[in-house]
N, C-alpha and C positions, 0 to 999 in steps of 0.2 A: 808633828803628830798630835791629834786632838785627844779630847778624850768624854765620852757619853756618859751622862747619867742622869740619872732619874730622881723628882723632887715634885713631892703631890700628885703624883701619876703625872707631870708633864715633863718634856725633854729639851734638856740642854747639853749643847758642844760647848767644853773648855775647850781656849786657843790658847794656845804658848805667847801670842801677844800680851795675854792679861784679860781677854775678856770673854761673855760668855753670850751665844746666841743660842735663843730660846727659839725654839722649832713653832709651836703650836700657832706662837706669834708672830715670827717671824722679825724678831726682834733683837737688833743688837745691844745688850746692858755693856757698856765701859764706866770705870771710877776714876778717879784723880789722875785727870789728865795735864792740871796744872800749866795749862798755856801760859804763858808773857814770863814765867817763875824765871827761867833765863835770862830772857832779854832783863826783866826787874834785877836780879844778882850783876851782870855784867853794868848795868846802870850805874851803881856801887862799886864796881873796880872789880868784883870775882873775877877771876881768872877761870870762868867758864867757856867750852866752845863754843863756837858758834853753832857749829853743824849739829849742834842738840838740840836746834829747834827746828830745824830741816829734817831731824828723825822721828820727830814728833807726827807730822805732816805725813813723811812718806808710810809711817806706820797704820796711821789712821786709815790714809788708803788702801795699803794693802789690804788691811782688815775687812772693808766695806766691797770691796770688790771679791773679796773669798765669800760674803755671804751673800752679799746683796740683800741685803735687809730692808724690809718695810719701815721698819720703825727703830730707832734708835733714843737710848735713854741713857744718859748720862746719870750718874749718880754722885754728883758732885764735885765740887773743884775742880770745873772743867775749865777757868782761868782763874789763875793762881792771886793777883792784884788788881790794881787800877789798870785803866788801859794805859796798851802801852804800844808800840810796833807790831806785836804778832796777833794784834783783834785785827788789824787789815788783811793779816794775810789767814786767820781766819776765816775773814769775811767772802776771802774769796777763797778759801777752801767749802766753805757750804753752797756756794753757788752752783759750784758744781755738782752737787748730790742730786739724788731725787729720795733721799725717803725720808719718812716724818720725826722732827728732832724734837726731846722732850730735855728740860733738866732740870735735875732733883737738886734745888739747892743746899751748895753747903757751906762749910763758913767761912772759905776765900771767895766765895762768889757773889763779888760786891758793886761789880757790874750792873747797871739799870737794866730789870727784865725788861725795861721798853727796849732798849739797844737788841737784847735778845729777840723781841719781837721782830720789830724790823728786818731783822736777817731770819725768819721763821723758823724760830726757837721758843716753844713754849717751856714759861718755867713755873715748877710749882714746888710747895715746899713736901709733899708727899706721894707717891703714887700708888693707890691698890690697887690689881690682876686677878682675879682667878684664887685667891686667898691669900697673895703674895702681897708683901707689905715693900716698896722702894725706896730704901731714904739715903742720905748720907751715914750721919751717925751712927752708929748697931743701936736696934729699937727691938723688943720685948713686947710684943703685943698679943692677946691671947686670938686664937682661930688663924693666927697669921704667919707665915714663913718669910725673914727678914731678907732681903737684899741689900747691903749695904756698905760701905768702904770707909774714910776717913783713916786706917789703921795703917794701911801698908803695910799688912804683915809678911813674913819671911819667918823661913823654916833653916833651923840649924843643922845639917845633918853631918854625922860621925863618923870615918871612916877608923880605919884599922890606924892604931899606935894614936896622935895627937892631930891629927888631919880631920879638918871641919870645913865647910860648905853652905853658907847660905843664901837661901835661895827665894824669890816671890814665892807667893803659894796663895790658891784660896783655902779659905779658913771655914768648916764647918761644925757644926754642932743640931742637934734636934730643930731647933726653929728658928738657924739661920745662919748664911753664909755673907762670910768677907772677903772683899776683891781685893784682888792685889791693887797699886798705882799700875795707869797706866803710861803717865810720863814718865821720861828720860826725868835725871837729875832732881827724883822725889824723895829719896831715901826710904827705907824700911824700916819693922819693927818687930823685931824676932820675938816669935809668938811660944806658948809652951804649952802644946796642947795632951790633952791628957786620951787615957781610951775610946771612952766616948767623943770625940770628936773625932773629924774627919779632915786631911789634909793633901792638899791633890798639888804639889811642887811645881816650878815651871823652870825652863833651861830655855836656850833661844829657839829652840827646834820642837820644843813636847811639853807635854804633861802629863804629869804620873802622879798614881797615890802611891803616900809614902809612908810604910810600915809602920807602925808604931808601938 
């Protein structure tokens, strides 16, 4: 279950995948997707799955074929290190697409934007829309409503007696929201948001805002 809302009079669907497609532009925004972070930890001996890069992959697809997006914007740490195994299977995961890829550099994204070129990937270290500001980092700009991730936040939530829950979430306030990761095996960073902000939870199935 998705869920609609509105920001500067334009319209975005939250996906319970983590990410958010803007209607007007027809564009997919995803954040910290951290390609190769896997395959780099098992490199080092972690005792990570395998199939957490295979979830990676099959996610992304589904995503892109729920919208079919024109345009697609990554906002940062869309590979996690140097290259490694999974820029090839990257590589042919983009082959397959047809819409226009853009990415917002962030501070694991150490990759030569010429490699990104090649496989048509434009990358830049900022993107303004329509009065929306795209970056990694959270940026504070004045006239501007941020888009931006590096945080991975997560939402504590409280049930009845000592039972706690947390959970991705985008993260908002007045002039500007945060994405959750959208990789497998990115970890979180439980946020504490106050009235004034806003926090829209995600479960494998939905997104909900969540009381506060």
């Amino acid at each position: 279950m998705t869920l609609d809302l509105k920001i500067k009079n334009q319209s975005f669907i939250l996906h319970p995948s983590s990410v958010a497609f803007w209607k007007e532009k027809e564009m997919l925004l995803i954040s910290d997707v951290h390609l190769g972070k896997v395959s780099h930890f098992r490199k080092y001996g972690a005792a990570v799955p395998q199939n957490a890069v295979k979830k990676n992959f099959e996610l992304l697809t589904a995503t892109m074929r729920f919208f079919k997006p024109k345009e697609v914007c990554f906002l940062g740490d869309l590979f996690h290190s140097s290259l490694n195994t999974e820029w090839q299977l990257f590589k042919e995961w983009i082959s397959t697409q047809h819409a226009n890829f853009t990415l917002v550099e962030g501070n694991h994204d150490i990759i030569s934007p010429l490699r990104y070129k090649k496989i048509g990937i434009n990358v830049v270290t900022e993107l303004k829309l329509n009065g929306f500001l795209l970056t990694h980092h959270p940026e504070k700009r004045a006239h501007f409503f941020n888009f931006c991730g590096h945080i991975h936040p997560a939402v504590q939530l409280r049930g009845f007696g000592r039972q706690t829950l947390r959970l991705p979430c985008f993260f908002k306030n007045e002039q500007q929201m945060i994405f959750p990761a959208f990789g497998t095996f990115t970890g979180t960073h439980i946020i504490k948001p106050s009235k004034n902000n806003e926090v829209f939870a995600i479960t494998e199935d939905a997104v909900f805002k969540v009381d506060l």
